[in-house]
C-alpha positions as CSV (number, residue, x, y, z in Angstrom):
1,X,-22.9,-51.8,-106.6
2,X,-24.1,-54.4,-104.1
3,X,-19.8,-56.1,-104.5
4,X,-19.1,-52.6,-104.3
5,X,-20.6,-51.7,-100.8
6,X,-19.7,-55.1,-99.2
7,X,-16.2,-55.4,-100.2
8,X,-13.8,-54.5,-98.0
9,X,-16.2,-53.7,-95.0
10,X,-14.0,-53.7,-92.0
11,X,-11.8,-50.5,-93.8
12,X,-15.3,-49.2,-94.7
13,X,-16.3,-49.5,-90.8
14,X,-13.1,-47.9,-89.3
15,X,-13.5,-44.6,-92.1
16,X,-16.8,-44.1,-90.5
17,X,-15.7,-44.5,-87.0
18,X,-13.0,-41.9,-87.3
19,X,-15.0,-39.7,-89.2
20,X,-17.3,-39.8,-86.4
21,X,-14.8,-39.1,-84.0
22,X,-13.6,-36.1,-85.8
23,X,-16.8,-34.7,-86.4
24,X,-17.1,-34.8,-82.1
25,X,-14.1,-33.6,-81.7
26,X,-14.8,-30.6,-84.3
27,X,-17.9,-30.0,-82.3
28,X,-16.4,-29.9,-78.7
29,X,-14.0,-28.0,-80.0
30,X,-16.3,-25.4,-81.6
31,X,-17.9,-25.4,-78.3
32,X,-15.0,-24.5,-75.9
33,X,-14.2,-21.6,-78.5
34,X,-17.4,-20.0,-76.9
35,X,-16.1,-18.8,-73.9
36,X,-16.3,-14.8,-72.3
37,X,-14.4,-13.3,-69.1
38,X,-16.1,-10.8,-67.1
39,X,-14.2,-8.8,-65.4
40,X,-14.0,-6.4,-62.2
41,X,-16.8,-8.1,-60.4
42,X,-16.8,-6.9,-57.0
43,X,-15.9,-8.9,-54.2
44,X,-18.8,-9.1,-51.4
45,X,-17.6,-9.1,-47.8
46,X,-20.6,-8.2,-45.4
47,X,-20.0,-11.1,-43.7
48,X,-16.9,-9.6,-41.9
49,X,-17.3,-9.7,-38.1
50,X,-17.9,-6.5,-36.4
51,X,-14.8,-4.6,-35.5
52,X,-12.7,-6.1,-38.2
53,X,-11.6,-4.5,-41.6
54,X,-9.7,-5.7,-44.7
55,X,-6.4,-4.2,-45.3
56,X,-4.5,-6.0,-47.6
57,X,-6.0,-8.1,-50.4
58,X,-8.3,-8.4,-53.6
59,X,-11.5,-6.7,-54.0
60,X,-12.5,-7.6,-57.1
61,X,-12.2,-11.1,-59.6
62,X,-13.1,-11.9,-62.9
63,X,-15.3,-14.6,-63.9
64,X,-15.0,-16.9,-66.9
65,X,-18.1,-17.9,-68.6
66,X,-18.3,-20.8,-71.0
67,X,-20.9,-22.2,-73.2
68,X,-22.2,-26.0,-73.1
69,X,-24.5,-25.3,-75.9
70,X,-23.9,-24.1,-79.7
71,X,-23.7,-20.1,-78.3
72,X,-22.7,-18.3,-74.7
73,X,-26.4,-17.1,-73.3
74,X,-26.6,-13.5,-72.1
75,X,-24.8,-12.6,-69.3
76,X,-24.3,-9.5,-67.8
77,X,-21.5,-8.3,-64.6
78,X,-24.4,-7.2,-62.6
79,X,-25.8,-10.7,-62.8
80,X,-23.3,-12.1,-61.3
81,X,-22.8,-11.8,-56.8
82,X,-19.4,-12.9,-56.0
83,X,-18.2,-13.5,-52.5
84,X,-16.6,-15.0,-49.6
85,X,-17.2,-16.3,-46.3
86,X,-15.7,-14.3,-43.3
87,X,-18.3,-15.5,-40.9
88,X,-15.4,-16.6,-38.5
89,X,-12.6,-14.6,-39.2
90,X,-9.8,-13.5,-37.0
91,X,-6.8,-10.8,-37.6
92,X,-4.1,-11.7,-39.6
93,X,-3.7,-13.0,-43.3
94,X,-6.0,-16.0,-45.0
95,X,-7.2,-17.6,-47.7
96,X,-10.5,-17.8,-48.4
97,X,-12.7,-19.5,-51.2
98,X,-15.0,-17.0,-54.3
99,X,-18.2,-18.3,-54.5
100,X,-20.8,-17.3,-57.4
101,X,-24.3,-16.5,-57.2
102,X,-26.6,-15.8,-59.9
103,X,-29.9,-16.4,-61.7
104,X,-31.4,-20.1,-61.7
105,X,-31.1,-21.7,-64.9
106,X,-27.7,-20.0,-66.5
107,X,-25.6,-23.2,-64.7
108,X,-27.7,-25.2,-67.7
109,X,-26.0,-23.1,-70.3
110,X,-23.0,-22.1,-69.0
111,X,-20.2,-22.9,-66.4
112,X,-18.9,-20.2,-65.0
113,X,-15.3,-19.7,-62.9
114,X,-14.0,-17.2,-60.9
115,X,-10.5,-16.0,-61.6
116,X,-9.1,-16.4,-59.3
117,X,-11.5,-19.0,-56.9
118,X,-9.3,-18.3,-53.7
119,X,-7.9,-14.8,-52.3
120,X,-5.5,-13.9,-49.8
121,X,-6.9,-11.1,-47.5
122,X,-5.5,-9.3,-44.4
123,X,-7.6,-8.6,-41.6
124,X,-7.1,-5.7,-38.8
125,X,-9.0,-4.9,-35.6
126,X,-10.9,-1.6,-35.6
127,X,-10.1,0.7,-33.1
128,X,-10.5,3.8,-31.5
129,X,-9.1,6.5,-29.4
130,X,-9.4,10.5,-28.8
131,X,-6.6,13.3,-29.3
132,X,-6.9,16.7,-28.4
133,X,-7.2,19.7,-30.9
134,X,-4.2,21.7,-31.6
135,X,-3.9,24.8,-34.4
136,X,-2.1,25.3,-37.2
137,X,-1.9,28.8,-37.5
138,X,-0.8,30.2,-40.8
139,X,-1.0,34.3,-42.5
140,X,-0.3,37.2,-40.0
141,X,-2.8,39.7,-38.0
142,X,-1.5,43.0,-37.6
143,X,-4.2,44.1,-35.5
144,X,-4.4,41.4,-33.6
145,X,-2.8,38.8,-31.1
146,X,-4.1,35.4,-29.9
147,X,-4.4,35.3,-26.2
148,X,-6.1,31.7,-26.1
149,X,-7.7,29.3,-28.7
150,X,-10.9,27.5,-28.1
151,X,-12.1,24.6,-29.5
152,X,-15.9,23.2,-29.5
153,X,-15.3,20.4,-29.2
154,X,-11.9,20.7,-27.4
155,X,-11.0,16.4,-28.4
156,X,-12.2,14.6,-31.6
157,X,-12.4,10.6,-31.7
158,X,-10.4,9.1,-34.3
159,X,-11.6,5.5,-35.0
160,X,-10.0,2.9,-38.0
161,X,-7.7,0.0,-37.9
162,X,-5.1,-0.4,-35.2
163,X,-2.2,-0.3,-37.3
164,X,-3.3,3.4,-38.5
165,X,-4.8,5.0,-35.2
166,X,-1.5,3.7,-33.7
167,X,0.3,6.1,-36.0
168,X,-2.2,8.9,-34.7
169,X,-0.7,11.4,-32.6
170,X,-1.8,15.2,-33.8
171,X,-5.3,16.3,-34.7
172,X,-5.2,19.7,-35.7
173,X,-7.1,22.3,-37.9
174,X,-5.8,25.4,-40.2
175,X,-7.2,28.6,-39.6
176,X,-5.5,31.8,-41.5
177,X,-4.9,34.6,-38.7
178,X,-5.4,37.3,-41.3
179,X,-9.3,36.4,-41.1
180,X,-9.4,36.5,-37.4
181,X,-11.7,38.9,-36.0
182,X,-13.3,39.9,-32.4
183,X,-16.1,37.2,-31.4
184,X,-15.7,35.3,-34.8
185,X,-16.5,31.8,-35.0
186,X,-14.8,29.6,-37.7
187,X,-16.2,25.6,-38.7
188,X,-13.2,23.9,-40.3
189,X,-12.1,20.5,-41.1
190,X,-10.2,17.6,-38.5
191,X,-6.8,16.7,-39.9
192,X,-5.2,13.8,-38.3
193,X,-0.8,13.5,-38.6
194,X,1.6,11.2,-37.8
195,X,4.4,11.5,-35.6
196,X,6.5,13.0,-39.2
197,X,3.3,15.1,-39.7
198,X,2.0,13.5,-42.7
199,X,-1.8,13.2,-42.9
200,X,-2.8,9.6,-42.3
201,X,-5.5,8.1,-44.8
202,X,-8.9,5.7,-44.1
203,X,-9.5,7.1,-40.5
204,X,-12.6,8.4,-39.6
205,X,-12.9,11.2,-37.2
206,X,-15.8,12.6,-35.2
207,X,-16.7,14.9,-35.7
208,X,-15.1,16.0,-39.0
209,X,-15.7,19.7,-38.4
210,X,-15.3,21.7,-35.4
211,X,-16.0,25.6,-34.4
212,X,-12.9,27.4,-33.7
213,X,-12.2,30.8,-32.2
214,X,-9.3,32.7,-30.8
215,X,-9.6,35.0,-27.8
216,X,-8.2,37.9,-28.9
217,X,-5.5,41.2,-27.8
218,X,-4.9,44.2,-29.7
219,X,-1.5,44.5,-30.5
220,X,0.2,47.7,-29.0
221,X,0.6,50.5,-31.4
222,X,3.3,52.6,-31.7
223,X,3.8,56.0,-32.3
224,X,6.7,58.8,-32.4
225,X,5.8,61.4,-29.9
226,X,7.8,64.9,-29.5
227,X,9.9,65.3,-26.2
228,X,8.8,68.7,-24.0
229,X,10.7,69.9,-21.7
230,X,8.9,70.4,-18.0
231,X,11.0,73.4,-16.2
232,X,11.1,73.9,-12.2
233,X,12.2,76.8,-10.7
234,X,13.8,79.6,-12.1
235,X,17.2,81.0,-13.6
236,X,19.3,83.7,-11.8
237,X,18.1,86.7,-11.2
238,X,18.5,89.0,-14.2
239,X,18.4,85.9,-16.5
240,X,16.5,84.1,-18.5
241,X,16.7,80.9,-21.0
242,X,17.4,81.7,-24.4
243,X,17.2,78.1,-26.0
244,X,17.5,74.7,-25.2
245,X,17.9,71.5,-27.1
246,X,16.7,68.1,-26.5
247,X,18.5,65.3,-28.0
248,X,16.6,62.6,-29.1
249,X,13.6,64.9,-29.6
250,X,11.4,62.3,-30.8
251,X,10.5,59.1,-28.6
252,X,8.6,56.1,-29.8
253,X,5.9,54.6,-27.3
254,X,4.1,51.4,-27.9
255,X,0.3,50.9,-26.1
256,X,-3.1,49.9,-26.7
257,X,-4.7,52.1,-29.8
258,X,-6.9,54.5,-27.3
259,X,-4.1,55.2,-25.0
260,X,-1.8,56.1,-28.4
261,X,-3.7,57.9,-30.9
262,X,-4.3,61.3,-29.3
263,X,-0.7,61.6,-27.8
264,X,1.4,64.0,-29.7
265,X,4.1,64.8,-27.3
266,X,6.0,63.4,-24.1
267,X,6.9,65.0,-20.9
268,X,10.5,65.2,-18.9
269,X,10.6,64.7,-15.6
270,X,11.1,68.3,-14.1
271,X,13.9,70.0,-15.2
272,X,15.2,72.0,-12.3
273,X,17.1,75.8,-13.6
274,X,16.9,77.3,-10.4
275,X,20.1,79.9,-10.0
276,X,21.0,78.6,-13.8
277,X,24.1,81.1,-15.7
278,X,24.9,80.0,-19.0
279,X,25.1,76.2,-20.4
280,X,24.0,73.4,-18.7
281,X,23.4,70.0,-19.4
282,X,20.9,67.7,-17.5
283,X,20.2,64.1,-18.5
284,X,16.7,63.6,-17.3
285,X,14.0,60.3,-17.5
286,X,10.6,60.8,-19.2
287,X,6.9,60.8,-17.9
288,X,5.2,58.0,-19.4
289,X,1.6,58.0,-19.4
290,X,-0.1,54.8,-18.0
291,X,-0.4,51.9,-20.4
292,X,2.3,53.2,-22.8
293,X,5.8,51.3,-22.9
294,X,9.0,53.8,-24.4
295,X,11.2,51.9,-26.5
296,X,14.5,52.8,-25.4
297,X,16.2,53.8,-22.3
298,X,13.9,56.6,-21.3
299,X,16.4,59.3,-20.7
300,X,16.8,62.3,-22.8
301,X,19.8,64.2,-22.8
302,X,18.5,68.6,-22.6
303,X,20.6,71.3,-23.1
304,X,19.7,74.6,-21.8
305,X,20.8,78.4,-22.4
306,X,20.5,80.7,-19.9
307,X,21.4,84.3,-20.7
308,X,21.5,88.0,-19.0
309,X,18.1,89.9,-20.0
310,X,18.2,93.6,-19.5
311,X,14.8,94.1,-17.8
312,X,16.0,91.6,-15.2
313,X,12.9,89.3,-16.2
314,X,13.7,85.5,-16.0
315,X,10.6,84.1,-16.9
316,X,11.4,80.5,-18.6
């Protein structure tokens, strides 16, 4: 046994020594296999000067987490503060370096990596700048027509990075003239549009709501009324009319609603049938009431018949 051991030691010596090395290089092996990636950590920037923003660029990495023991230890996303430094920042587009932050003691156990440890960002200036309210008026008000619009406030302030406020040049809000009414007061939402009238996105306006409300004019209403005929003077002696005819004998007048609804009929002008025999025509104009307009020319064209009576009355 004792030959057996001896013999041939230098072989003996090198089977052990690569045995050795295989077993270590099982082991590292079996310990680089314990890795994890955590994903969608969010990217911290507080450190963002004042009156910049981010408007291009990552917002979230992933980390990768690997063991330098037998297992990975417990690690959780929310463990885990990933950020970069923006403490001197300017506009434009840079690279800046990820840096981790988490609980003493898990560096012992684990080396952990963010994916990627470098991200390009673009930074804006924040501005600001103020644009008067204009309607969009949509529906119909048959009732009703808008004789001015008021806004409270009349200008809103529309604030974000200069890029996008640049591209600002309508603020407007929607209000359906079907619900208008005397004295109403309406809150609604700020829209702001670009020059193609597109909404713009990530700008803030102040306020967000305004009070609108439209000072208001009835419309005129129209209605038919019936032509009468207004007679001066008298037909020949021993006559009197028999008929007349007016042609149109209907008229249409437009006005406010308490000038129109109790009109039912229109006067001529006065027809004059002094000394009258016969058939005579007379185009005459029409009285119109204060406050009504005629639609039309305002003439009428009245036919009149004037015949013999045999008591010699001539009464029209």
């Amino acid at each position: 046994m004792k030959a057996f051991l001896f013999s041939n030691w230098p072989q003996k010596l090198a089977a052990l020594a690569i045995a050795l090395l295989l077993w270590q290089i099982v082991q590292t092996l079996g310990q680089a296999r314990q890795r994890d990636t955590l994903p969608s950590i969010a990217l911290d920037t507080s450190t963002l000067p004042e009156g910049l923003a981010i408007t291009a660029g990552r917002t979230t990495i992933s980390v990768d987490v690997t063991a330098l023991r037998d297992e990975l230890p417990p690690i959780d996303s929310s463990d885990i503060t990933a950020s970069v430094d923006l403490t001197g920042a300017e506009e434009g587009e840079g690279t800046y370096d990820v840096t981790l932050d988490y609980p003493a003691g898990i560096d012992r156990l684990a080396e952990l990596r963010p994916r990627p440890d470098r991200v390009k960002l673009t930074i804006e200036r924040i501005v600001s700048k103020k644009l008067r309210v204009q309607p969009k008026p949509f529906g119909s008000n048959e009732r009703y027509t808008i004789r001015r619009w008021v806004f409270d406030p009349p200008e809103v302030t529309v604030e974000g990075v200069e890029g996008k406020v640049d591209e600002a040049v309508l603020a407007q809000v929607s209000i359906d003239l079907s619900r208008l009414e005397p004295g109403g007061r309406y809150l609604r939402n700020v829209e702001v549009l670009d020059e193609s009238g597109s909404p713009i996105p990530r700008l803030t306006v102040d306020p967000e709501r305004i009070e609108i409300r439209a000072e208001l004019d009835p419309l005129p209403t129209e209605k038919r009324l019936i032509v009468m005929p207004n007679w001066k003077g008298a037909p020949a002696f021993g006559y009197h009319v028999s008929g007349y005819e007016i042609n149109p004998s209907f008229v249409a007048v437009t006005g406010e609603p308490g000038a129109v609804l109790d009109l039912s009929t229109i006067e001529t002008e006065p027809i004059d049938i002094s000394g009258i025999r016969g058939r005579a025509e007379r185009r005459i104009g029409l009285v119109l009431p204060e406050g009504l307009t005629l639609k039309g020319d305002g003439r009428v064209l009245v036919t009149v018949r004037v015949e013999k009576t045999s008591d010699s009355s001539s009464s029209p």
